[in-house]
Structures are given as C-alpha cells and as structure tokens.
N, CA, C and O atoms as CSV, one atom per row, in Angstrom:
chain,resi,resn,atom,element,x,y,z
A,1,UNK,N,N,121.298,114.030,107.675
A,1,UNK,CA,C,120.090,113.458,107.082
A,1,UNK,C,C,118.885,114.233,107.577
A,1,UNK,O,O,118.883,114.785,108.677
A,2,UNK,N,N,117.977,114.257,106.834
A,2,UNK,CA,C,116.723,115.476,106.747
A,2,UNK,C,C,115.753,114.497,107.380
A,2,UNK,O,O,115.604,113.371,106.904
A,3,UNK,N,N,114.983,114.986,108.632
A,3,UNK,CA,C,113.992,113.837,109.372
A,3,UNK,C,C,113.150,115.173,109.585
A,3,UNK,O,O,113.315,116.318,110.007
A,4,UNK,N,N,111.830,114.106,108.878
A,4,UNK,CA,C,110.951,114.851,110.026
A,4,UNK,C,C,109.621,113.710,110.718
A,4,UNK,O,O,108.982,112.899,110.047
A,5,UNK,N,N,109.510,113.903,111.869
A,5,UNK,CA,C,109.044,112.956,112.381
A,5,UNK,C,C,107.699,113.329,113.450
A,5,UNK,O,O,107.783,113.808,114.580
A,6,UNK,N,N,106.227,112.871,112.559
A,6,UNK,CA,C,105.000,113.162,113.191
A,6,UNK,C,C,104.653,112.362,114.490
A,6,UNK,O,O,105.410,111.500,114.938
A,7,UNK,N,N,103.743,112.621,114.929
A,7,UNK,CA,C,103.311,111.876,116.418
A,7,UNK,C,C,101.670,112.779,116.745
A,7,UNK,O,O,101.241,113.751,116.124
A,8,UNK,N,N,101.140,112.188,117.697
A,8,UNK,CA,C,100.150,112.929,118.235
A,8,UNK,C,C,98.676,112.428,117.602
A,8,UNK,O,O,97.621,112.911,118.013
A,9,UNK,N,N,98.738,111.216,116.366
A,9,UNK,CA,C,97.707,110.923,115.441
A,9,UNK,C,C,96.750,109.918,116.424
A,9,UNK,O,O,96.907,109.758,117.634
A,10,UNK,N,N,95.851,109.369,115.678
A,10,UNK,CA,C,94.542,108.813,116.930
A,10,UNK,C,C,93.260,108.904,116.317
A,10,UNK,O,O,92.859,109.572,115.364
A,11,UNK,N,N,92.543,107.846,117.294
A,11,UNK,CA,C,91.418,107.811,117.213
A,11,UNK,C,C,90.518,108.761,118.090
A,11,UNK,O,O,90.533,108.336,119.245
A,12,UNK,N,N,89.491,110.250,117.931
A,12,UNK,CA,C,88.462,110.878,118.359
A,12,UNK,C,C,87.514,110.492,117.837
A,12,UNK,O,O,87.505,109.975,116.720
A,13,UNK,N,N,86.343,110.710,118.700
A,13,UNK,CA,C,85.139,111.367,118.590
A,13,UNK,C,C,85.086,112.637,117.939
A,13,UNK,O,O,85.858,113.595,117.980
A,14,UNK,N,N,83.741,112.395,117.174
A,14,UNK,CA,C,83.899,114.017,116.725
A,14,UNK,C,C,83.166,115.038,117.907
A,14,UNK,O,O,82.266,114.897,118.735
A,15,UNK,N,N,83.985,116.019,117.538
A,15,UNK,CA,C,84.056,117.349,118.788
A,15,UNK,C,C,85.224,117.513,119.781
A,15,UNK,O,O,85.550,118.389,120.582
A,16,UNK,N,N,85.861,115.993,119.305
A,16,UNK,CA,C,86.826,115.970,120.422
A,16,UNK,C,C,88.138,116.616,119.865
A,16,UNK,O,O,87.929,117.264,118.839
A,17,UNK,N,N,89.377,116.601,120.267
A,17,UNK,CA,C,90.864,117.344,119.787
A,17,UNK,C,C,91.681,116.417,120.158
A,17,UNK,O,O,91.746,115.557,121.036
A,18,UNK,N,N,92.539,116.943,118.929
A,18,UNK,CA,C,94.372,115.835,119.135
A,18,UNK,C,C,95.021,117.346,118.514
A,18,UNK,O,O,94.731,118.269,117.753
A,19,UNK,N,N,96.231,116.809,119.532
A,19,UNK,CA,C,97.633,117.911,119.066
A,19,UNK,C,C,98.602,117.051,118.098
A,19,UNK,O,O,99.145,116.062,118.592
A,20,UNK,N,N,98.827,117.352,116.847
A,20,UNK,CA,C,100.145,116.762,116.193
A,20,UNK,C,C,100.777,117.694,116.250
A,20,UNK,O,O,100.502,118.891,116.163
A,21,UNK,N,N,102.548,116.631,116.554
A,21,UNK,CA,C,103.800,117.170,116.500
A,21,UNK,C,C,104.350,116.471,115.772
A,21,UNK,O,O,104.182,115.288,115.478
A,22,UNK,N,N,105.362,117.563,115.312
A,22,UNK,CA,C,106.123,117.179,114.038
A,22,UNK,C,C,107.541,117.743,114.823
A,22,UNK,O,O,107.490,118.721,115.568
A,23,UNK,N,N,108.873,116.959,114.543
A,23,UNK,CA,C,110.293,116.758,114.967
A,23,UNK,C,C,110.834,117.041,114.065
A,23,UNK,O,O,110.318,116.671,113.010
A,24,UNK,N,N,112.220,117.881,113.981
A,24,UNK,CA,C,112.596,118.478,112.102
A,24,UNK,C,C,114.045,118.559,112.433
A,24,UNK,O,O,114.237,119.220,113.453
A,25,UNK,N,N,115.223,118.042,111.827
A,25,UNK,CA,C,115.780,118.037,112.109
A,25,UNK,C,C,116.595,119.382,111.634
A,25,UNK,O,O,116.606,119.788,110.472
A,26,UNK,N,N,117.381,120.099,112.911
A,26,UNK,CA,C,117.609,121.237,113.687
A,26,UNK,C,C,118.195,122.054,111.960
A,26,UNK,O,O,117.757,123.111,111.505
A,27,UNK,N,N,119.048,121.332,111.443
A,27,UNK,CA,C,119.664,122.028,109.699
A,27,UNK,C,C,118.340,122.706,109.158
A,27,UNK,O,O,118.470,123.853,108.731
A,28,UNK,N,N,117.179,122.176,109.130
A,28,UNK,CA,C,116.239,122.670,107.723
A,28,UNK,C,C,115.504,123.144,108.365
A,28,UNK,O,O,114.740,123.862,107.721
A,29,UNK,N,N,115.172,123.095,110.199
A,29,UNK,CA,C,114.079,123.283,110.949
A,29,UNK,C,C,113.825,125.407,110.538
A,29,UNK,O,O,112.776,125.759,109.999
A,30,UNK,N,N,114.932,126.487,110.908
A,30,UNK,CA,C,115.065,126.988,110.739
A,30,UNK,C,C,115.176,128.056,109.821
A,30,UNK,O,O,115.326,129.231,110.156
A,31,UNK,N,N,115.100,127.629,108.624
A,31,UNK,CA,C,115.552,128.072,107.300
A,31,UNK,C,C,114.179,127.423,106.066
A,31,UNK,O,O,114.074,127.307,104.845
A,32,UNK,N,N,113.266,127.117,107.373
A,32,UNK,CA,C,112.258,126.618,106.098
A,32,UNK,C,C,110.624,126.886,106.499
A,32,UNK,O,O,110.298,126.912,107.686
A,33,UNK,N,N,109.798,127.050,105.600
A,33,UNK,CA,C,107.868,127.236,106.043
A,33,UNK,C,C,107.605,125.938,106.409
A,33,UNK,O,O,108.062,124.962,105.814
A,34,UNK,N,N,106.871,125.892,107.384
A,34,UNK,CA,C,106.624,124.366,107.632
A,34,UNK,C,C,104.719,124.335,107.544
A,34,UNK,O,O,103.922,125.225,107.845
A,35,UNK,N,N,104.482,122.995,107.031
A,35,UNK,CA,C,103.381,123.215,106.827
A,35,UNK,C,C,102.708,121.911,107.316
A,35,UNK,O,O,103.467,121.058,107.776
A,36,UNK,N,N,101.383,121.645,107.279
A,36,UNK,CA,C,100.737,120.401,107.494
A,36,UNK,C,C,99.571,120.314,106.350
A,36,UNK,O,O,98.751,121.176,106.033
A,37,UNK,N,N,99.768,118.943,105.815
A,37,UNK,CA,C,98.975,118.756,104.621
A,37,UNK,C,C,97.984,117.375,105.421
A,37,UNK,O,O,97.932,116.920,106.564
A,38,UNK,N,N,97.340,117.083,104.194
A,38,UNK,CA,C,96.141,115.655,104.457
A,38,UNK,C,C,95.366,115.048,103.562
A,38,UNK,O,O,94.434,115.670,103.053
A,39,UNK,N,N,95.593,113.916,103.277
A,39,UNK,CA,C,95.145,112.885,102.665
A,39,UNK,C,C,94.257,112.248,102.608
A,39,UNK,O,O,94.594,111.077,102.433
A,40,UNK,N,N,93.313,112.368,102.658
A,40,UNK,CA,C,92.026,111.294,102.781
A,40,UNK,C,C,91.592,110.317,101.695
A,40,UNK,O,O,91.917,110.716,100.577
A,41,UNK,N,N,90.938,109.130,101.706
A,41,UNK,CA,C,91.230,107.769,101.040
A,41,UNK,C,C,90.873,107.979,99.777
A,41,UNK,O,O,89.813,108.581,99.949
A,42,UNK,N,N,91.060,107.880,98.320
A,42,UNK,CA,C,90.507,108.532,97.027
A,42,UNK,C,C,90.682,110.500,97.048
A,42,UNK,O,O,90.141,111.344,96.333
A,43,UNK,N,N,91.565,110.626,98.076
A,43,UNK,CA,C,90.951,112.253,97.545
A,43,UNK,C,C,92.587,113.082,97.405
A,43,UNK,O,O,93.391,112.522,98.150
A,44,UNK,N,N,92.977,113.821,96.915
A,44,UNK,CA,C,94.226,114.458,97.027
A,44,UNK,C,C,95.146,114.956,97.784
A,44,UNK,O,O,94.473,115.593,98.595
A,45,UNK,N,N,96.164,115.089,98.052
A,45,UNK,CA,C,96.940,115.687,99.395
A,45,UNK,C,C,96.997,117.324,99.018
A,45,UNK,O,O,97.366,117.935,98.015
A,46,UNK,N,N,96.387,117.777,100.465
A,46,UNK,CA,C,95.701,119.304,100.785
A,46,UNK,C,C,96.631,119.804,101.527
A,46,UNK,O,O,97.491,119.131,102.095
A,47,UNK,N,N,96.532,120.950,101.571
A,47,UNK,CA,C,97.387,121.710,102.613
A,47,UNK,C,C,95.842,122.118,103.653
A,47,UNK,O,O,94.668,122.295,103.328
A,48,UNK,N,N,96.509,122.144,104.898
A,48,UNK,CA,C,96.112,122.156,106.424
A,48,UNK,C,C,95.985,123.437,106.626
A,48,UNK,O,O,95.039,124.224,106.581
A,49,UNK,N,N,97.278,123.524,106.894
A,49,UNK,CA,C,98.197,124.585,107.351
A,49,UNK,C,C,99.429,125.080,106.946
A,49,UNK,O,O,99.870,124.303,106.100
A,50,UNK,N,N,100.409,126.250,107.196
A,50,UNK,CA,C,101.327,126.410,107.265
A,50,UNK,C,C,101.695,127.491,107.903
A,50,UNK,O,O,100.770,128.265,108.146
A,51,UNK,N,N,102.942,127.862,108.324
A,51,UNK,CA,C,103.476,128.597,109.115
A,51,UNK,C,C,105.155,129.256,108.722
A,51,UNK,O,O,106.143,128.531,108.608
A,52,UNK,N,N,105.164,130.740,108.564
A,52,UNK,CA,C,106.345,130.599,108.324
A,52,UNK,C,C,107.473,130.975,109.318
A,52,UNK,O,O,107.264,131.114,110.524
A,53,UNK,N,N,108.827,131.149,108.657
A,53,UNK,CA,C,109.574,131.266,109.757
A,53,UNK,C,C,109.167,133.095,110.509
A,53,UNK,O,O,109.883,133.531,111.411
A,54,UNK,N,N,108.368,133.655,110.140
A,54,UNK,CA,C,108.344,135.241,111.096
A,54,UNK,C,C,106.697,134.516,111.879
A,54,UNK,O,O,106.096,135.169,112.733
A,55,UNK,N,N,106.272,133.357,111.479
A,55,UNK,CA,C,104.697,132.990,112.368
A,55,UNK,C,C,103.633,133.378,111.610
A,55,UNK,O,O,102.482,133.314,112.041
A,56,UNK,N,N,103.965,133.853,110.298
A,56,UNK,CA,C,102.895,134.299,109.750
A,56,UNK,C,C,102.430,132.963,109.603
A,56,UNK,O,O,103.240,132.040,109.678
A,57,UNK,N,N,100.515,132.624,109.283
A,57,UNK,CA,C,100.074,131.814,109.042
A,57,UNK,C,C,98.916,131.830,108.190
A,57,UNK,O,O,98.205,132.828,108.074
A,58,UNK,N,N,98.664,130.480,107.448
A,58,UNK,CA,C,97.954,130.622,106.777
A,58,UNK,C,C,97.039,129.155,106.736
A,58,UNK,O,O,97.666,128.099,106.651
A,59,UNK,N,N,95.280,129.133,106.811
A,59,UNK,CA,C,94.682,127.525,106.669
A,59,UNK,C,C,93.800,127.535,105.525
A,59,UNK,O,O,93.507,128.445,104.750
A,60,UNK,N,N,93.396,126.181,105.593
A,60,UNK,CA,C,92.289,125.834,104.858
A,60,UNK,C,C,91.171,126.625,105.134
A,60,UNK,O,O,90.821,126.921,106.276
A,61,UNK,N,N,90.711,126.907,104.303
A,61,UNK,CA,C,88.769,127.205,105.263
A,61,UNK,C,C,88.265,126.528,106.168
A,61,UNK,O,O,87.644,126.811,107.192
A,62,UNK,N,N,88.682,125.337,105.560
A,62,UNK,CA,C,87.691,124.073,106.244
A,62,UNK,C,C,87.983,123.956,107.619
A,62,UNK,O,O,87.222,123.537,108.491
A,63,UNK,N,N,89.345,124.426,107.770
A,63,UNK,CA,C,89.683,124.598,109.421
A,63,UNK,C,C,89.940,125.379,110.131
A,63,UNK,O,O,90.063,125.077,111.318
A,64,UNK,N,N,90.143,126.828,109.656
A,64,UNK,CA,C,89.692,127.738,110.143
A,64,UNK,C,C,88.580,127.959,111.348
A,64,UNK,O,O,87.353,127.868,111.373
A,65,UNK,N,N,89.700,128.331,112.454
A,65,UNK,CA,C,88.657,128.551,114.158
A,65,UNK,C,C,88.355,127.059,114.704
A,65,UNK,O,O,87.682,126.661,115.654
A,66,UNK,N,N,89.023,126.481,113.849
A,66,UNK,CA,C,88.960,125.098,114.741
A,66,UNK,C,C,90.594,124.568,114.895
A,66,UNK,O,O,90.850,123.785,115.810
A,67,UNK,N,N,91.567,124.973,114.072
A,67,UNK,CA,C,93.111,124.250,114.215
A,67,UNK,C,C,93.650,125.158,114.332
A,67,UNK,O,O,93.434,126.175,113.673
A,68,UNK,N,N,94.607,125.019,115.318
A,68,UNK,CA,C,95.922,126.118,114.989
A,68,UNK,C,C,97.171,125.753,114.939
A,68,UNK,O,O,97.454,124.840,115.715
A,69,UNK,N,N,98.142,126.218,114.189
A,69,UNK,CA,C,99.500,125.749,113.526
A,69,UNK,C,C,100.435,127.071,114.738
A,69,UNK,O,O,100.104,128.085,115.352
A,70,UNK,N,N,101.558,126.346,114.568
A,70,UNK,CA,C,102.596,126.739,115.945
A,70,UNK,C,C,103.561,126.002,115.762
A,70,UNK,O,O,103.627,124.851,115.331
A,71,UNK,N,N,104.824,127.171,116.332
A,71,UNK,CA,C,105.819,126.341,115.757
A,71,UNK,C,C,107.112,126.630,117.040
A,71,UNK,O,O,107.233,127.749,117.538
A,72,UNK,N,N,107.668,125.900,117.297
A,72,UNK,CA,C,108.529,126.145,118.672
A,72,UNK,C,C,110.492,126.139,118.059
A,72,UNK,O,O,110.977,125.132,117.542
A,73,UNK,N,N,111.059,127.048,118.212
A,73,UNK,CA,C,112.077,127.181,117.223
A,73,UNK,C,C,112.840,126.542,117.894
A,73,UNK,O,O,113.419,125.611,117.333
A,74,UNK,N,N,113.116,126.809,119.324
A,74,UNK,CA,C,114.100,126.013,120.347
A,74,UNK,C,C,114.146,124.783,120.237
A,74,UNK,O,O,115.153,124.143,120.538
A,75,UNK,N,N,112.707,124.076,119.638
A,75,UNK,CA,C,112.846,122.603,119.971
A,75,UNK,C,C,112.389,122.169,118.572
A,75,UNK,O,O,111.849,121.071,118.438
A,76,UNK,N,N,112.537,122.801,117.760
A,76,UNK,CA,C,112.525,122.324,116.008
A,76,UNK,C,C,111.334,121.557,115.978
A,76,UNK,O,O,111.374,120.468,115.405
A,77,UNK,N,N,110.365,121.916,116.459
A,77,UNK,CA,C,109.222,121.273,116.687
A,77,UNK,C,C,107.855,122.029,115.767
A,77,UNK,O,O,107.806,123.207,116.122
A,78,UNK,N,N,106.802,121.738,114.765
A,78,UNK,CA,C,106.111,122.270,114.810
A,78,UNK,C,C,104.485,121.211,115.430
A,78,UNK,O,O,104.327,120.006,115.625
A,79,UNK,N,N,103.409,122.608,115.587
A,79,UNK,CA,C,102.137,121.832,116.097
A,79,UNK,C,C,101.036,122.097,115.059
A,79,UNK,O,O,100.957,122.884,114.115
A,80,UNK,N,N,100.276,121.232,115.528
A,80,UNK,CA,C,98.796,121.473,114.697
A,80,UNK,C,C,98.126,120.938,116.091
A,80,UNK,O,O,98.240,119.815,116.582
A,81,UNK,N,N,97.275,122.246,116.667
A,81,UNK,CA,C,96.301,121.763,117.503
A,81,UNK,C,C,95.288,122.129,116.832
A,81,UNK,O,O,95.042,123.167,116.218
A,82,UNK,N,N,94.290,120.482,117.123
A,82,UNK,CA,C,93.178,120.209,116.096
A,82,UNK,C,C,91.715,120.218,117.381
A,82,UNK,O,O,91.633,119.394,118.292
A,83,UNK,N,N,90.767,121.273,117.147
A,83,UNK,CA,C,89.909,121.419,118.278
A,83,UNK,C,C,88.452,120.655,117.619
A,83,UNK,O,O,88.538,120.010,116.574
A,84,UNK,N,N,87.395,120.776,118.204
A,84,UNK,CA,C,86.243,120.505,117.514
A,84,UNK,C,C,85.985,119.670,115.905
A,84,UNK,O,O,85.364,120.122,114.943
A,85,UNK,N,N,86.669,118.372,116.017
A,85,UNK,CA,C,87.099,117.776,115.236
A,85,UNK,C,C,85.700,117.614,114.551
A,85,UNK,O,O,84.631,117.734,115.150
A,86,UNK,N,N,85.867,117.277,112.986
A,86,UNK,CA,C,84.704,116.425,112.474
A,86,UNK,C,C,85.503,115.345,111.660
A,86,UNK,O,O,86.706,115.217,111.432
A,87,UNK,N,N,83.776,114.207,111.106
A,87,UNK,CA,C,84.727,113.178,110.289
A,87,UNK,C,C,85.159,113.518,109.166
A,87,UNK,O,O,85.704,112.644,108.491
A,88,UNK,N,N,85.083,114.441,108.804
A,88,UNK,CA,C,85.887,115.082,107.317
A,88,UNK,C,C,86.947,114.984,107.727
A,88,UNK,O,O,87.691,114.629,106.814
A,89,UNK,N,N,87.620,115.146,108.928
A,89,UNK,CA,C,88.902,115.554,109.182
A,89,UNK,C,C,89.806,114.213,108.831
A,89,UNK,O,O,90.976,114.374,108.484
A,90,UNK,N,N,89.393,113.244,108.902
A,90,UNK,CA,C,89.715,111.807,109.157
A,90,UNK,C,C,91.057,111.969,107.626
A,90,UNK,O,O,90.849,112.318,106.464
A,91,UNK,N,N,91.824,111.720,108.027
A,91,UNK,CA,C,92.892,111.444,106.835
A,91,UNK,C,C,94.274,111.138,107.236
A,91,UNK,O,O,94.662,111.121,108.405
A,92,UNK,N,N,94.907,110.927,106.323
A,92,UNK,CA,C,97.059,110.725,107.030
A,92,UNK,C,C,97.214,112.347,106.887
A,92,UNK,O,O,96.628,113.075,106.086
A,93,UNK,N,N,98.210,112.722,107.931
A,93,UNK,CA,C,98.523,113.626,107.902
A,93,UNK,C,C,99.832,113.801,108.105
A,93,UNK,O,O,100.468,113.066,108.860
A,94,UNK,N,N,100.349,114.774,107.462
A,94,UNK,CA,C,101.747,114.731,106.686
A,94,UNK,C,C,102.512,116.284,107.003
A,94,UNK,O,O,101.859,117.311,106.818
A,95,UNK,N,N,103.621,116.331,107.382
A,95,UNK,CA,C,104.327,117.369,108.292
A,95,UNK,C,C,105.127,117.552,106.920
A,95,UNK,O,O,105.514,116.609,106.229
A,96,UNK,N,N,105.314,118.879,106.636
A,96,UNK,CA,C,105.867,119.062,105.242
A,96,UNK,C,C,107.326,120.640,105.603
A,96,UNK,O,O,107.350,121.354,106.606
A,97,UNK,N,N,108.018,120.683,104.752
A,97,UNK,CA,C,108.970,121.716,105.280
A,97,UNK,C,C,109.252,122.362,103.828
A,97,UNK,O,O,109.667,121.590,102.963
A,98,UNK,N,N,109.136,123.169,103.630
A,98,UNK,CA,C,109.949,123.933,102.379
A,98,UNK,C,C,110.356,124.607,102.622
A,98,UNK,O,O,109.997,125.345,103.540
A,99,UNK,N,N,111.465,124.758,101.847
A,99,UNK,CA,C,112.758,126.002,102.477
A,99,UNK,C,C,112.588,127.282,101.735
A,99,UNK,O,O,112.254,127.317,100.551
A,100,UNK,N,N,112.831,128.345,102.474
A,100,UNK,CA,C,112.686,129.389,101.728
A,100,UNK,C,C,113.339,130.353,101.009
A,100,UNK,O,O,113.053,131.519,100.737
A,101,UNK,N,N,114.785,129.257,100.611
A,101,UNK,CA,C,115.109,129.633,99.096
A,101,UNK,C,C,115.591,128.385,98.366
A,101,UNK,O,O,116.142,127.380,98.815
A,102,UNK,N,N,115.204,128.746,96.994
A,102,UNK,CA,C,115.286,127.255,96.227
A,102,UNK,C,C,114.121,126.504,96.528
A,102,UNK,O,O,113.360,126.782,97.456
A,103,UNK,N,N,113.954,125.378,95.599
A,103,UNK,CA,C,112.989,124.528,95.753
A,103,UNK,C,C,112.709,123.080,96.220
A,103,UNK,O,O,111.982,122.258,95.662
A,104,UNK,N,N,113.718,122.870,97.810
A,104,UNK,CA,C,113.410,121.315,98.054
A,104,UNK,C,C,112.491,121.960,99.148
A,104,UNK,O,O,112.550,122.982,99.831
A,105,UNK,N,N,111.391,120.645,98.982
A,105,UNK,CA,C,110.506,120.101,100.456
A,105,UNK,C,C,110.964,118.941,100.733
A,105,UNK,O,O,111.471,118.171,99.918
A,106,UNK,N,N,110.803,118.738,101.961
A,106,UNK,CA,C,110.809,117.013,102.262
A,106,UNK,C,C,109.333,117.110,103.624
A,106,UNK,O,O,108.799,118.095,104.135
A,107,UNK,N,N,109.152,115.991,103.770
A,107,UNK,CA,C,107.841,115.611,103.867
A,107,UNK,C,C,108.176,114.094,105.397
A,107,UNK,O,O,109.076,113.255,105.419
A,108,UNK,N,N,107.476,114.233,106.029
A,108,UNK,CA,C,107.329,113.312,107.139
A,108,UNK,C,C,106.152,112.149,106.558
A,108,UNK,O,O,105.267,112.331,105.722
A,109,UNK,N,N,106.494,110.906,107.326
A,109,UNK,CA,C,106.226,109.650,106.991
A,109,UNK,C,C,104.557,109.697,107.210
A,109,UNK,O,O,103.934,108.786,106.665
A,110,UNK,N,N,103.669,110.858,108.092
A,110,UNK,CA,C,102.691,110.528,108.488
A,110,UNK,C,C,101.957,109.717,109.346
A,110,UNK,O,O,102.114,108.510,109.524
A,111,UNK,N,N,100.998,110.592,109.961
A,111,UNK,CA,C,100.289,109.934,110.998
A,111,UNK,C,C,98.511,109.962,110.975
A,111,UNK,O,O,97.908,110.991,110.670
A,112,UNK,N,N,97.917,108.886,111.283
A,112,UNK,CA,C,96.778,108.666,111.259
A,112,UNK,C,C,95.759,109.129,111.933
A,112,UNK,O,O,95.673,108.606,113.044
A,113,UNK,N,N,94.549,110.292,111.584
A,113,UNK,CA,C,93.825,110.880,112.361
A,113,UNK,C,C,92.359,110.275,111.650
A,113,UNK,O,O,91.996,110.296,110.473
A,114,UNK,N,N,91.590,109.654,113.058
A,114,UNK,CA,C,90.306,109.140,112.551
A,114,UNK,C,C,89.514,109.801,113.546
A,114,UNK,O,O,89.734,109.728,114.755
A,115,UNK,N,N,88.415,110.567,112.907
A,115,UNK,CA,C,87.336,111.170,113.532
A,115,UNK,C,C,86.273,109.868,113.651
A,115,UNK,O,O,86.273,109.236,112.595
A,116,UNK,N,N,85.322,109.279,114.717
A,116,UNK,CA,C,84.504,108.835,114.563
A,116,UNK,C,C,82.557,109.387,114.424
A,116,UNK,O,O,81.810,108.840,115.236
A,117,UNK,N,N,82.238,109.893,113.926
A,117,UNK,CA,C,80.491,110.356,114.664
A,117,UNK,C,C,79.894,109.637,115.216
A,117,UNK,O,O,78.797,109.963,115.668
C-alpha cells in the first residue's frame, strides 16, 4: 500500500520557519519526483516545490530564497524547509509523488501551515 505521510505543519509568526516532512513508502519513494503543493482557502492547489530523483529542483517564485526542498533517499523521506515565512504562505500542504514513468501520483493527506502577522 502507497503511504505518504506529512508532519512538521503549525502555527508561526511571520518571519518565523517550520520544516515539513513527508514519509513515502520505500516501493514508490525511489522511482518517483516528489513534490510539495498548497492550498489556500478559495484558491487552487499550487505546486511549492519539487525535486527529482538526480536533486534537480525546481519552486514557485513566490518561494524562491526562502524554502528549500530535500530529499533523504535512505530514509524515503522528503523536506520542505520553510524560512522567513509570510501570511500568504498560510495553506494545507500536500506531499505529492509522481513516478517517472507512466502516469500515477498519489498525494499525502496534508498538513496545516498558518502564518500569523
């Protein structure tokens, strides 16, 4: 069974930082781009980040020099360290995996990041 499982979500201040981790289970961890998307209330699910399996990476503008995506192969783990937060940032955020051949993603249950000003 295909898990992937976020953590690390919370309440900041803005300026302040949270690390999300995402748990993938070890079959798809390997063999797939992993990415981090986000949701905010009325607005569409965005891509964050992503990362592929050689580390290449790629973000939003919007977070650019403030997040960085990382990915730990030993422990099927990927990160999003989130620095100099603002309240834009505030949304569910969602640990995503696509494999890189063929076309399944599967997608983690999400975790809650609230910036306050």
């Amino acid at each position: 069974q295909v898990q992937l499982v976020e953590s690390g979500g919370g309440l900041v201040q803005a300026g302040g930082s949270l690390r999300l981790s995402c748990v993938v289970s070890r079959s798809i961890f390997s063999v797939s781009t992993m990415g981090w998307y986000r949701q905010a209330p009325g607005k569409q699910r965005e891509l964050v980040a992503r990362i592929t399996i050689s580390r290449d990476t790629l973000y939003a503008d919007s977070v650019k020099g403030r997040f960085t995506i990382s990915r730990d192969n030993a422990k099927n783990t990927v990160f999003l360290q989130m620095n100099n937060l603002k309240s834009e940032d505030t949304a569910v955020y969602y640990c995503n995996a696509r494999r890189i051949v063929g076309t399944i993603v599967d997608w983690g249950q999400g975790t809650q990041v609230t910036v306050s000003s």
